[in-house]
Backbone as CSV, one residue per row, in Angstrom:
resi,resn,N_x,N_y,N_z,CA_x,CA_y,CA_z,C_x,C_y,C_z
1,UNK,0.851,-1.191,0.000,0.000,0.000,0.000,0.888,1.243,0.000
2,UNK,0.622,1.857,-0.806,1.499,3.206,-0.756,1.182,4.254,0.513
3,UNK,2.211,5.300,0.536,2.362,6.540,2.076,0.790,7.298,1.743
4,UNK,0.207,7.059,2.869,-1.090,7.987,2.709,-1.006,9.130,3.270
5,UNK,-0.724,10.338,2.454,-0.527,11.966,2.880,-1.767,12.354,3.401
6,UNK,-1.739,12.857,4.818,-3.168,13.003,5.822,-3.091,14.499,5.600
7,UNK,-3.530,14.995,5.136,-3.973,16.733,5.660,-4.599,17.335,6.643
8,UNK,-5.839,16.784,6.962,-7.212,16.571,7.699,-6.837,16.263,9.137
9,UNK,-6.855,17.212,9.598,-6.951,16.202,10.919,-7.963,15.545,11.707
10,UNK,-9.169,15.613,11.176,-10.314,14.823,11.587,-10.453,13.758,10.588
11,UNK,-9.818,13.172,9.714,-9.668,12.386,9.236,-9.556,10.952,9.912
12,UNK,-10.711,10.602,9.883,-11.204,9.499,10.222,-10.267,8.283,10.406
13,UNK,-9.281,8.113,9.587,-8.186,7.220,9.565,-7.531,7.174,10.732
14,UNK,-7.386,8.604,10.955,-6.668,8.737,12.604,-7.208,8.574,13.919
15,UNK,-8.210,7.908,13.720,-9.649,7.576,15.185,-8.378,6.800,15.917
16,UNK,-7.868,6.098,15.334,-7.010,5.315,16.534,-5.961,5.534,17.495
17,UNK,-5.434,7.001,17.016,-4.333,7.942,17.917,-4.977,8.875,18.734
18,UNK,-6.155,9.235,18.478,-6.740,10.494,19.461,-6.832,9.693,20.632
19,UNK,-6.949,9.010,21.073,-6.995,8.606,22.490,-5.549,8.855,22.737
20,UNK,-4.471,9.043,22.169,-3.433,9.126,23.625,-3.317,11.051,23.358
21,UNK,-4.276,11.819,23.086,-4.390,12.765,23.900,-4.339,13.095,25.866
22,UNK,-5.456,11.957,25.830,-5.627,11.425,27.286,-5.154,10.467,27.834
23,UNK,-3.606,10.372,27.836,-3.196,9.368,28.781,-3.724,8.739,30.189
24,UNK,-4.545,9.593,30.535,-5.355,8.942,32.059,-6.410,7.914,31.275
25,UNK,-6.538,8.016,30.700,-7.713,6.845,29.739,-7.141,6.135,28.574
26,UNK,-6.200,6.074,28.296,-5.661,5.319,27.359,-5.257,3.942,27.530
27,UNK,-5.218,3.558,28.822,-5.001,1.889,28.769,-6.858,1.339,28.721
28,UNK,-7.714,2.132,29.149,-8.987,1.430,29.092,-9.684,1.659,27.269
29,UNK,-9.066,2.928,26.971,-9.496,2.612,25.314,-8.871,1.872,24.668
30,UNK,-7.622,1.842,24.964,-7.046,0.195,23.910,-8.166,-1.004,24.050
31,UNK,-7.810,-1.374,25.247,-8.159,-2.221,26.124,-10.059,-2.150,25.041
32,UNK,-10.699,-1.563,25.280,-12.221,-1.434,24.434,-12.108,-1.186,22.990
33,UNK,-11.213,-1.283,22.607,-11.095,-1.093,21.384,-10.139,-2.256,20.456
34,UNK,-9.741,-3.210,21.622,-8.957,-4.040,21.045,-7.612,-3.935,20.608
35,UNK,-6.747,-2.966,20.801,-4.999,-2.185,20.378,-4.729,-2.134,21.311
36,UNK,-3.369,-1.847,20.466,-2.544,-1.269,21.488,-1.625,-0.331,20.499
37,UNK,-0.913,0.265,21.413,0.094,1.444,20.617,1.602,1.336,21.127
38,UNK,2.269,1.452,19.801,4.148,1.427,20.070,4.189,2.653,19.630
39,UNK,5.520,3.379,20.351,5.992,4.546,20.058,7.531,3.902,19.883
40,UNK,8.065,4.553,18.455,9.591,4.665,18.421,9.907,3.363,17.573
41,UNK,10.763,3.930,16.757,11.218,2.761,15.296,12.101,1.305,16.381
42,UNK,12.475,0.985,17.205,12.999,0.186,17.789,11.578,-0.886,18.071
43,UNK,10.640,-0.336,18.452,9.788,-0.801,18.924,8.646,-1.183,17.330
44,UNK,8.551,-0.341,16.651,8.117,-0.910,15.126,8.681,-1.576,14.696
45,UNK,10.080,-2.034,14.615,10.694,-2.853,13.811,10.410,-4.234,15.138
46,UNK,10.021,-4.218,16.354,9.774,-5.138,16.910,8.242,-5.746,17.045
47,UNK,7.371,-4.658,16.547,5.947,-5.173,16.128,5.913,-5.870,14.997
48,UNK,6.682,-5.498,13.481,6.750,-5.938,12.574,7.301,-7.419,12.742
49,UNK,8.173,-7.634,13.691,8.704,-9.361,13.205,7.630,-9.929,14.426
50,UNK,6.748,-9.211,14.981,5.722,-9.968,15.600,4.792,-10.527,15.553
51,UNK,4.019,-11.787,16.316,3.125,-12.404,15.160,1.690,-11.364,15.373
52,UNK,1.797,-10.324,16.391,0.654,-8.962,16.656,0.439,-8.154,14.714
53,UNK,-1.055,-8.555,14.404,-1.096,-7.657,13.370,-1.498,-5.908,13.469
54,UNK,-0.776,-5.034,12.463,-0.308,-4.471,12.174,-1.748,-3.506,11.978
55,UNK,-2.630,-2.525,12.194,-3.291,-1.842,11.544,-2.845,-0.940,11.097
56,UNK,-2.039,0.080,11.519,-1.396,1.155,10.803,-0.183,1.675,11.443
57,UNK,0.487,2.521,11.003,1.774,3.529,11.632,1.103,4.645,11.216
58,UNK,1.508,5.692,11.857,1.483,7.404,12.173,2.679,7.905,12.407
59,UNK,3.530,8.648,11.214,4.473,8.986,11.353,4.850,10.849,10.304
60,UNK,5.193,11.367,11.131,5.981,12.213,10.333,6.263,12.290,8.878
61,UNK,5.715,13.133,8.224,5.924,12.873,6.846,7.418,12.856,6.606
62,UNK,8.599,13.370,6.999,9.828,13.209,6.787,10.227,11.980,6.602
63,UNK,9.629,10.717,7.881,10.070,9.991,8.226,9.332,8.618,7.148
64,UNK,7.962,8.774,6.485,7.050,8.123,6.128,7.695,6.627,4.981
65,UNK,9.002,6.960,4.162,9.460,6.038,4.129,10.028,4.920,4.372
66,UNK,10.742,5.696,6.082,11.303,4.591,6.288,10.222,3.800,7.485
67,UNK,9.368,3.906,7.567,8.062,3.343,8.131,7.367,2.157,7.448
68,UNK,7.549,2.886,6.255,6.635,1.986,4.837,7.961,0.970,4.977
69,UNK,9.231,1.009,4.750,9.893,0.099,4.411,10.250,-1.250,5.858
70,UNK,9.407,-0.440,7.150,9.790,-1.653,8.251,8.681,-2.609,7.669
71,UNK,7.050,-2.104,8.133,5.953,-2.621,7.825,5.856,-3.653,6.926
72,UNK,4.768,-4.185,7.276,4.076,-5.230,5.696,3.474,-4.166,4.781
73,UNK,3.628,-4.261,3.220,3.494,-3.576,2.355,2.038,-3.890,2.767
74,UNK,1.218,-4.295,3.168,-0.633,-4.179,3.424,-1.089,-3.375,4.037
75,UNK,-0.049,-2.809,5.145,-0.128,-1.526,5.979,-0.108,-0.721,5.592
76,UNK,-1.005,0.337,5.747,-1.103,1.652,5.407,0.147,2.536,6.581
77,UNK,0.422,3.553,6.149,1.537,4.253,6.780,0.571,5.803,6.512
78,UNK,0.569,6.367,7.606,-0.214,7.674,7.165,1.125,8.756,7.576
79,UNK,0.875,9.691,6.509,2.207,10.615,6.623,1.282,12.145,6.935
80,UNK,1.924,12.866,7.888,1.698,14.286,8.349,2.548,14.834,8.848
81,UNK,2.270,16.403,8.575,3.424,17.211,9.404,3.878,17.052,10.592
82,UNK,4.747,17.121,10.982,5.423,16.858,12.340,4.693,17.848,13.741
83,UNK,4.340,18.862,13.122,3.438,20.307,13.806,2.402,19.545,14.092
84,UNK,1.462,18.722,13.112,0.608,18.091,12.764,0.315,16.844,13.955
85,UNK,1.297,16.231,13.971,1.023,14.827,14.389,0.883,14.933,15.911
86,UNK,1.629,16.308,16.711,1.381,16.446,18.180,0.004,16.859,18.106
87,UNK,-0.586,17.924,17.408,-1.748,17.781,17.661,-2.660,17.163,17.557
88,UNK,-3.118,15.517,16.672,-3.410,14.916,16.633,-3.568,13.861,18.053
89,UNK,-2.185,13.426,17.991,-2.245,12.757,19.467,-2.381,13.501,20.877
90,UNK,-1.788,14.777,20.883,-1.723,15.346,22.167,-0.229,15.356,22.883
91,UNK,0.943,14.330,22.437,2.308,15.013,22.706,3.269,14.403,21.866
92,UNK,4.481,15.295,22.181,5.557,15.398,21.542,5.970,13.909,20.534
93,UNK,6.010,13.668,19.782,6.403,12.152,19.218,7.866,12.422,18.699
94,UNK,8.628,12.641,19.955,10.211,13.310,19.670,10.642,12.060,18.665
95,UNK,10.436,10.676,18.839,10.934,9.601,18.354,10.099,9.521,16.698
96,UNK,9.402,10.396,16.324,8.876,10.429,14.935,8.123,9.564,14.689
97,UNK,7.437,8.331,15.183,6.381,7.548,14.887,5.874,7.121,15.595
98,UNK,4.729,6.467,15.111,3.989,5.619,16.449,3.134,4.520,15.567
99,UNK,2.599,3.818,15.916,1.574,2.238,14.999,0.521,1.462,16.148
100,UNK,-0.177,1.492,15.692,-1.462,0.578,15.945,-0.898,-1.210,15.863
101,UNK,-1.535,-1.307,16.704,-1.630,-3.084,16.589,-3.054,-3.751,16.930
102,UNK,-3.700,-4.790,16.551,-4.720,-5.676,17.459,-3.733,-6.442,18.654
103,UNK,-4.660,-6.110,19.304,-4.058,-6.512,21.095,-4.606,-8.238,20.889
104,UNK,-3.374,-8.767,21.363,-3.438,-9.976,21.711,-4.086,-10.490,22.791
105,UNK,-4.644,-11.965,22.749,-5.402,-12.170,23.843,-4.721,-12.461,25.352
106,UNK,-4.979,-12.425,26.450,-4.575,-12.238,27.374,-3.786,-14.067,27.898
107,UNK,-2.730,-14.249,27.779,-1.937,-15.329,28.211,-1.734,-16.174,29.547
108,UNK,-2.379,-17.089,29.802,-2.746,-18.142,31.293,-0.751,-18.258,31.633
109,UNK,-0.417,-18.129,33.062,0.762,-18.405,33.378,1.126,-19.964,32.987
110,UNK,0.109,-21.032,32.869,0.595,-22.400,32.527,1.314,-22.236,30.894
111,UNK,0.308,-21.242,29.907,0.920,-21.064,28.755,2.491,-20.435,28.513
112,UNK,2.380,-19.657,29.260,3.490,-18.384,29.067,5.004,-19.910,29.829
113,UNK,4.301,-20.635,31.080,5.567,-21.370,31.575,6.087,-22.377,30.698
114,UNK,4.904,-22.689,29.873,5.420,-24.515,29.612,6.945,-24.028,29.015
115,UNK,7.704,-24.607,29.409,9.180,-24.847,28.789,10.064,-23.789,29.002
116,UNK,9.767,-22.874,29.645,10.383,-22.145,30.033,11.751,-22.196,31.069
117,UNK,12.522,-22.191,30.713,13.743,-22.170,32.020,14.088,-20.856,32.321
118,UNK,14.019,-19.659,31.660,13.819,-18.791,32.651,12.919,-17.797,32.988
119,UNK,12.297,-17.236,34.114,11.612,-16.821,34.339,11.487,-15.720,35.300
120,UNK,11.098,-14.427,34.986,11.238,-13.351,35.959,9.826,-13.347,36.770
121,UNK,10.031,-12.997,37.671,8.828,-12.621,38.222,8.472,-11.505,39.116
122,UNK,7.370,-10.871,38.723,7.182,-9.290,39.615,6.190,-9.340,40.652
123,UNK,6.572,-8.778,41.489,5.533,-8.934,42.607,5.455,-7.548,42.998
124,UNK,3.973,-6.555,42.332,4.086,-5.306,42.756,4.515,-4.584,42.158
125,UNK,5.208,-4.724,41.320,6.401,-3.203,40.141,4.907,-2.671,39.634
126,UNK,4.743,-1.284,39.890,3.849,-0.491,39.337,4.211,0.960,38.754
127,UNK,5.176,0.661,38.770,6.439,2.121,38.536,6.514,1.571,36.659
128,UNK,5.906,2.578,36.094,5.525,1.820,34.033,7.213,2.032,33.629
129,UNK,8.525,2.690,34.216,9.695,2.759,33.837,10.309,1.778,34.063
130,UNK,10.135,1.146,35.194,11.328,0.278,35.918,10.327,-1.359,35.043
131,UNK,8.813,-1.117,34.603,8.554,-2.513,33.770,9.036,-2.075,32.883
132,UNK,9.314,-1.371,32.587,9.924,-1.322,30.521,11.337,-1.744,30.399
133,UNK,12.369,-1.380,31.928,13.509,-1.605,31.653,13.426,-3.003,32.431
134,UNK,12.155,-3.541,33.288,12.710,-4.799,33.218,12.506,-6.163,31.986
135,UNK,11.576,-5.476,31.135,11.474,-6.051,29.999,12.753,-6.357,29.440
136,UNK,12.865,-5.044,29.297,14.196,-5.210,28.499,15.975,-5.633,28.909
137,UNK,15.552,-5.740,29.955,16.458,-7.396,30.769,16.082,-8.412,30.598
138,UNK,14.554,-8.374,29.983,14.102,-9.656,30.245,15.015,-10.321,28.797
139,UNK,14.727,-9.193,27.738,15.171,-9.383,26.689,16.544,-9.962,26.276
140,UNK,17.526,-9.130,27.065,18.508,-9.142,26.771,19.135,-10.299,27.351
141,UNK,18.760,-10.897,28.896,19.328,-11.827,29.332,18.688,-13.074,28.982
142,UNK,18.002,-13.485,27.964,17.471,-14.833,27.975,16.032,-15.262,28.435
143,UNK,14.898,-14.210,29.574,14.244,-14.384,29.649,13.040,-15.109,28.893
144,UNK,12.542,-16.204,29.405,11.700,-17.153,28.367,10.064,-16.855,28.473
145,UNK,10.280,-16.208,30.275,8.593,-15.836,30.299,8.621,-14.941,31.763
146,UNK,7.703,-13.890,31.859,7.450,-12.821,32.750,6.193,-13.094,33.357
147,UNK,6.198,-13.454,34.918,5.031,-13.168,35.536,4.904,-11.859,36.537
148,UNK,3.509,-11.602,36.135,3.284,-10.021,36.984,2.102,-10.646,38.102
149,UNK,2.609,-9.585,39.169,1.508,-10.122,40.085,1.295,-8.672,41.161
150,UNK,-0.138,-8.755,41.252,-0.604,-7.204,42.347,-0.784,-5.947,41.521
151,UNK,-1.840,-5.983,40.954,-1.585,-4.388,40.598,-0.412,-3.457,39.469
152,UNK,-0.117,-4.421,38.899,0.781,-3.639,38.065,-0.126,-2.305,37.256
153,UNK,0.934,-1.733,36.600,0.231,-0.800,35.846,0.351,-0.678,34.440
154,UNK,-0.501,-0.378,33.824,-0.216,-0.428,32.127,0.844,-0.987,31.487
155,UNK,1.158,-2.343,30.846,2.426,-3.166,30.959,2.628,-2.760,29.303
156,UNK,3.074,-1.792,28.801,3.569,-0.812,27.070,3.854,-2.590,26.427
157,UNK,3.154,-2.917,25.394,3.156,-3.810,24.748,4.282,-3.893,24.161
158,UNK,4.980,-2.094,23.654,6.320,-1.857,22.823,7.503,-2.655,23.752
159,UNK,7.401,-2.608,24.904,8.521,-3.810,25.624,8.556,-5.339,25.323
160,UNK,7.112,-5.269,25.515,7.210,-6.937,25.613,6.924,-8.082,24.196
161,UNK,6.730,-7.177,23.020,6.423,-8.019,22.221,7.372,-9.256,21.260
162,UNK,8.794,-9.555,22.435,9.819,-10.398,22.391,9.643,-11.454,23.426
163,UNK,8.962,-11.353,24.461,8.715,-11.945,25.893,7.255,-12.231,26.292
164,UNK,6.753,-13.510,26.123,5.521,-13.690,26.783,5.640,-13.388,27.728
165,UNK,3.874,-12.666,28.489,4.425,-12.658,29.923,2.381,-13.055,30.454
166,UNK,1.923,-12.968,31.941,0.615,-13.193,31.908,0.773,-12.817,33.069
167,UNK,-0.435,-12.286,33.514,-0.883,-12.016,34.731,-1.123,-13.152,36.192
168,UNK,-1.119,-12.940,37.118,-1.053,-13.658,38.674,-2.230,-13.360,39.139
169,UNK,-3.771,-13.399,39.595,-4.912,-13.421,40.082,-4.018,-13.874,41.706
170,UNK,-4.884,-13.297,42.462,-4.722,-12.981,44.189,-4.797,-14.437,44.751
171,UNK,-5.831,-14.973,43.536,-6.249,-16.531,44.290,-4.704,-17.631,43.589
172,UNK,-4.025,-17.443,43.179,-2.825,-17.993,42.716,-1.865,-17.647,43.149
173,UNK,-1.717,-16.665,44.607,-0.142,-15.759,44.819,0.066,-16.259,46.043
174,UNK,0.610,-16.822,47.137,2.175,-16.919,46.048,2.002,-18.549,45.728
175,UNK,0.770,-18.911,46.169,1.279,-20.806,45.607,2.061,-20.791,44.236
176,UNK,1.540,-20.089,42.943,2.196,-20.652,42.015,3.513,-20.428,42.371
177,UNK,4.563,-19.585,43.045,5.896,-20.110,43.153,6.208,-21.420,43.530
178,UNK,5.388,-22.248,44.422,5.324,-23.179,44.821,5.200,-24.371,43.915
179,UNK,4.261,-23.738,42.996,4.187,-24.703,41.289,5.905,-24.297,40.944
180,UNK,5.938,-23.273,40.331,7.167,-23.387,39.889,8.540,-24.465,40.493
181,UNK,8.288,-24.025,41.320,9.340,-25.057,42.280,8.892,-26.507,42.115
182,UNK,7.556,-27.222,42.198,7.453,-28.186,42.279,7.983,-28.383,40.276
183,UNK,7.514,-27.715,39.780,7.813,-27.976,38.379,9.531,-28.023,37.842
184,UNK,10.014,-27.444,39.049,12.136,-27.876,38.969,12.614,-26.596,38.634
185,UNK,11.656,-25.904,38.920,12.444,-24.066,38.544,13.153,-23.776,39.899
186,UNK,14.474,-23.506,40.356,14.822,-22.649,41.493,14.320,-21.298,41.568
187,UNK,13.575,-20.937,42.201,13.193,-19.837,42.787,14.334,-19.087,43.759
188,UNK,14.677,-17.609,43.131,15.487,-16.782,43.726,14.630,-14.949,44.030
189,UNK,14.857,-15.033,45.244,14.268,-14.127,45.773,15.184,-13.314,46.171
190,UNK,15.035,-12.082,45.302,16.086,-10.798,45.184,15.575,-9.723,46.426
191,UNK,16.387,-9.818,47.643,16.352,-8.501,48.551,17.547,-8.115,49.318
192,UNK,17.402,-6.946,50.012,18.539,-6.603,50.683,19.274,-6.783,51.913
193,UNK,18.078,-7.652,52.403,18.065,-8.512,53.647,19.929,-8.728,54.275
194,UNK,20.796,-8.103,55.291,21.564,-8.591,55.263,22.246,-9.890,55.812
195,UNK,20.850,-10.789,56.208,21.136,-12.096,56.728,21.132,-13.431,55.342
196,UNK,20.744,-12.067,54.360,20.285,-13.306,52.803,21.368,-13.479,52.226
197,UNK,21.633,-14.339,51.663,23.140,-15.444,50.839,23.490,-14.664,49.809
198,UNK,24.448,-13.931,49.447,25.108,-13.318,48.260,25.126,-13.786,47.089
199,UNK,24.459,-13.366,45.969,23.860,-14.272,44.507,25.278,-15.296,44.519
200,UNK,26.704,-14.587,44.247,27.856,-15.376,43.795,27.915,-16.600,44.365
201,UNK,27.232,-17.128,45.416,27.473,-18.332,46.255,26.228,-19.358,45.690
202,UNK,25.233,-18.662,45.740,23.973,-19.591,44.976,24.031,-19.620,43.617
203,UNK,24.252,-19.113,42.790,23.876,-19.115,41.366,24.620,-20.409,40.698
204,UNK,26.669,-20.651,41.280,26.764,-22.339,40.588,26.223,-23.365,40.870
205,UNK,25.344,-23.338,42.121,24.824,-24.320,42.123,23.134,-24.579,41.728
206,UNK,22.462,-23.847,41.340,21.302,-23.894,41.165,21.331,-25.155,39.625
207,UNK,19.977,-24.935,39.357,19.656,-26.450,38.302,19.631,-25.154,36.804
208,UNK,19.372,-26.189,35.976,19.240,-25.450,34.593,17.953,-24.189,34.967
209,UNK,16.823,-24.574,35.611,15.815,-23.851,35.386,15.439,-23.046,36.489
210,UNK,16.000,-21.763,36.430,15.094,-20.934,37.854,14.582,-19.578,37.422
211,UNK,13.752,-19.146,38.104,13.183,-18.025,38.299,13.498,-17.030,39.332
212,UNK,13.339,-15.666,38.779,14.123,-14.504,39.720,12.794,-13.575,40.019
213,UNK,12.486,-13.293,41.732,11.800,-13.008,41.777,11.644,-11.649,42.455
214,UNK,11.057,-10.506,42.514,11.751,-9.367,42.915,10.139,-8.392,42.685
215,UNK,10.044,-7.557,43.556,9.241,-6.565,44.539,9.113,-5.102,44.386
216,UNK,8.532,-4.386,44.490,8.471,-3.025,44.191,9.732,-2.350,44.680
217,UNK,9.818,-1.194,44.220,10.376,0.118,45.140,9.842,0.211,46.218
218,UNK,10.418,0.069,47.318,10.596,0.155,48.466,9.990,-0.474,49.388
219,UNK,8.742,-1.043,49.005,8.399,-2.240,49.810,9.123,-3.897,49.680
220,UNK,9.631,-3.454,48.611,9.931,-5.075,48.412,9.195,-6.239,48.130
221,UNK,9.883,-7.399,48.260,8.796,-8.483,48.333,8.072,-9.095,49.537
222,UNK,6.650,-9.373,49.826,6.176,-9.606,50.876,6.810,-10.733,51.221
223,UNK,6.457,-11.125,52.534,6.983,-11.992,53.070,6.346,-13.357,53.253
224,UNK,4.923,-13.795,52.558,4.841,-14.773,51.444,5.742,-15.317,50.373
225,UNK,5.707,-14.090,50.126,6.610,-14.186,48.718,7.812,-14.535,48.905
226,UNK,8.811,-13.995,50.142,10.213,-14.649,50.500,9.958,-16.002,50.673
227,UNK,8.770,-16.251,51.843,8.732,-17.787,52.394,8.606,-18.791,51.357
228,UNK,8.378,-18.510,49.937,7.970,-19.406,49.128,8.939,-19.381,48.016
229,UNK,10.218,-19.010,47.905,11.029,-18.902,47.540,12.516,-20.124,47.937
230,UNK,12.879,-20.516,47.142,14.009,-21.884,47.411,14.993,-21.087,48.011
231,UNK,15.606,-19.619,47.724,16.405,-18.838,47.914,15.818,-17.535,48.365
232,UNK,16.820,-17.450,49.656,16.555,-15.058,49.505,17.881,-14.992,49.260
233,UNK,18.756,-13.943,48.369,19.747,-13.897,47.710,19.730,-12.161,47.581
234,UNK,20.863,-11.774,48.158,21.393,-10.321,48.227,22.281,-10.160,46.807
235,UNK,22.782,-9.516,46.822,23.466,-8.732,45.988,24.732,-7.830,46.585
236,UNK,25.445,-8.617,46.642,26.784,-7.831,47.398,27.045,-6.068,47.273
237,UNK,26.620,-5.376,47.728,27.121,-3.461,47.589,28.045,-3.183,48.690
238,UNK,28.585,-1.870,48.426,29.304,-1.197,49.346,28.711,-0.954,50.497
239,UNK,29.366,-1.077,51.344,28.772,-0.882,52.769,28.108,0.689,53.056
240,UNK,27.345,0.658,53.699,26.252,1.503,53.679,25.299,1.687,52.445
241,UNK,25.736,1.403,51.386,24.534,1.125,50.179,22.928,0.568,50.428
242,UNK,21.959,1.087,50.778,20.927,0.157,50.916,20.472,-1.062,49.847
243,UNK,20.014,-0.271,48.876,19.935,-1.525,47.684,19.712,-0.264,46.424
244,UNK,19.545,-1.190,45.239,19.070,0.006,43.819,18.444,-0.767,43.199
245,UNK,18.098,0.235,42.324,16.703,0.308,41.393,16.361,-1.049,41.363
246,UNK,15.210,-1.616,41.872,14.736,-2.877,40.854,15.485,-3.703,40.163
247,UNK,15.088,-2.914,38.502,15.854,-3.353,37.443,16.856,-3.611,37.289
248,UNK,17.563,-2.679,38.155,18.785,-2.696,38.151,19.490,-3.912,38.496
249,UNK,18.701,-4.349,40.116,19.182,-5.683,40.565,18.705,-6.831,39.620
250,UNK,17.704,-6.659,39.206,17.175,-7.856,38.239,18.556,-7.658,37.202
251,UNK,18.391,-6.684,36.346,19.490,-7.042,35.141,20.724,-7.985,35.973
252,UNK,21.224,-7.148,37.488,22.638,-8.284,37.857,22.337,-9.586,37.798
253,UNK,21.202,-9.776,38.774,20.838,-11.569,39.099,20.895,-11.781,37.511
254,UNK,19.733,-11.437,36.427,19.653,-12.067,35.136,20.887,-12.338,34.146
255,UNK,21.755,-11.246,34.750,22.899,-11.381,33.692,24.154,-11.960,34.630
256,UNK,23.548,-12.394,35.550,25.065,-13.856,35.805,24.330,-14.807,35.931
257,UNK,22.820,-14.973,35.846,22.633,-16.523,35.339,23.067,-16.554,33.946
258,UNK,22.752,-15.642,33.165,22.896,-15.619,31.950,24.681,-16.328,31.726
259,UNK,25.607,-15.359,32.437,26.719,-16.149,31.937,27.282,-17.155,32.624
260,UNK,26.481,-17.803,33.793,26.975,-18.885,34.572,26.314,-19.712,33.439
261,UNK,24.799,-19.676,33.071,23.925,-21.319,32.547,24.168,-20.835,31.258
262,UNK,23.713,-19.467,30.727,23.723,-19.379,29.109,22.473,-19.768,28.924
């Protein structure tokens, strides 16, 4: 399909971006409308090799080729002024594009586990920065599947569409760690506890398959959630250090299983 030059801004084509005018309502209009939305060519070129179909991109007329050339040629690519396209959506699209997808159906944790050897798990992260960058640990270190549990908040599809992940219901928390474990996953429970075992001492010995499990900003993980854990496992810092970011600790734990198991 060739670049469709939008002039109009009530142009009907664009019904699917006016909702993120209102970010306070934008996870419940996807959500009723069946989409979802990526911002930023990293994240299009990661919808495109996804099996999520494609309804359109919204991009900058500058940019409108190289949009057309990530996409399936069936996709329409709508091109507008750059002046243009904030007012349409309502902010800045510093990253020059954005695309529509049909939202996938919602994934059972038995699906997202079968075969999985590794596995992150959140208990509580409601902070939408620290899920995007733990996605993208999830990504980078091997992650096979992401469970969320409590309240998360709007989980940006543009992270995860490399990483199954599924939701935890109240009536499943924390037994399924308990599944996991019975299923041969080591369960590692990331806190700052200074009576808990330093990752470097647990990690050669764990089995091929474990899961890393880890707690909001500043509450941490409940103490269910420790008790049901094979491991509580610190993270060695400088003395007086309390602990850091989340993600941060997740990327360490993920990236020395990564180069202890591979």
């Amino acid at each position: 399909m060739p670049i469709v030059v939008v002039d109009d801004l009530d142009d009907a084509r664009l019904s699917d971006y006016r909702h993120l005018r209102e970010p306070n309502v934008r996870a419940r209009v996807e959500r009723g409308a069946g989409i979802f939305t990526v911002e930023g060519w990293l994240s299009l070129e990661a919808l495109a090799e996804s099996p999520y179909p494609v309804r359109s991109a919204l991009v900058a007329t500058k940019h409108a080729a190289r949009a057309q050339a990530i996409v399936d040629p069936a996709v329409p690519v709508y091109a507008i002024a750059e002046s243009a396209l904030e007012r349409v959506t309502g902010v800045h699209f510093h990253r020059g594009v954005v695309a529509v997808a049909e939202r996938p159906a919602a994934l059972t944790p038995e699906k997202v586990l079968a075969g999985a050897r590794r596995v992150l798990v959140l208990e509580g992260v409601n902070d939408y920065e620290n899920l995007g960058a733990l996605f993208r640990n999830a990504v980078a270190f091997g992650v096979d599947a992401v469970l969320l549990y409590r309240r998360t908040t709007r989980v940006s599809l543009g992270h995860v569409l490399r990483v199954p992940f599924a939701r935890v219901g109240p009536e499943a928390w924390p037994r399924i760690l308990m599944d996991l474990r019975r299923d041969g996953l080591a369960v590692l429970a990331l806190t700052p506890a200074p009576d808990a075992t330093p990752l470097g001492t647990v990690i050669e010995h764990l089995p091929d398959r474990v899961g890393v499990l880890v707690g909001a900003e500043g509450p941490g993980l409940s103490d269910e959630a420790l008790a049901s854990a094979d491991h509580r496992v610190r993270i060695p810092m400088t003395p007086g250090t309390d602990s850091v970011n989340v993600a941060t600790a997740a990327a360490i734990a993920l990236a020395a299983l990564y180069q202890q198991k591979g």
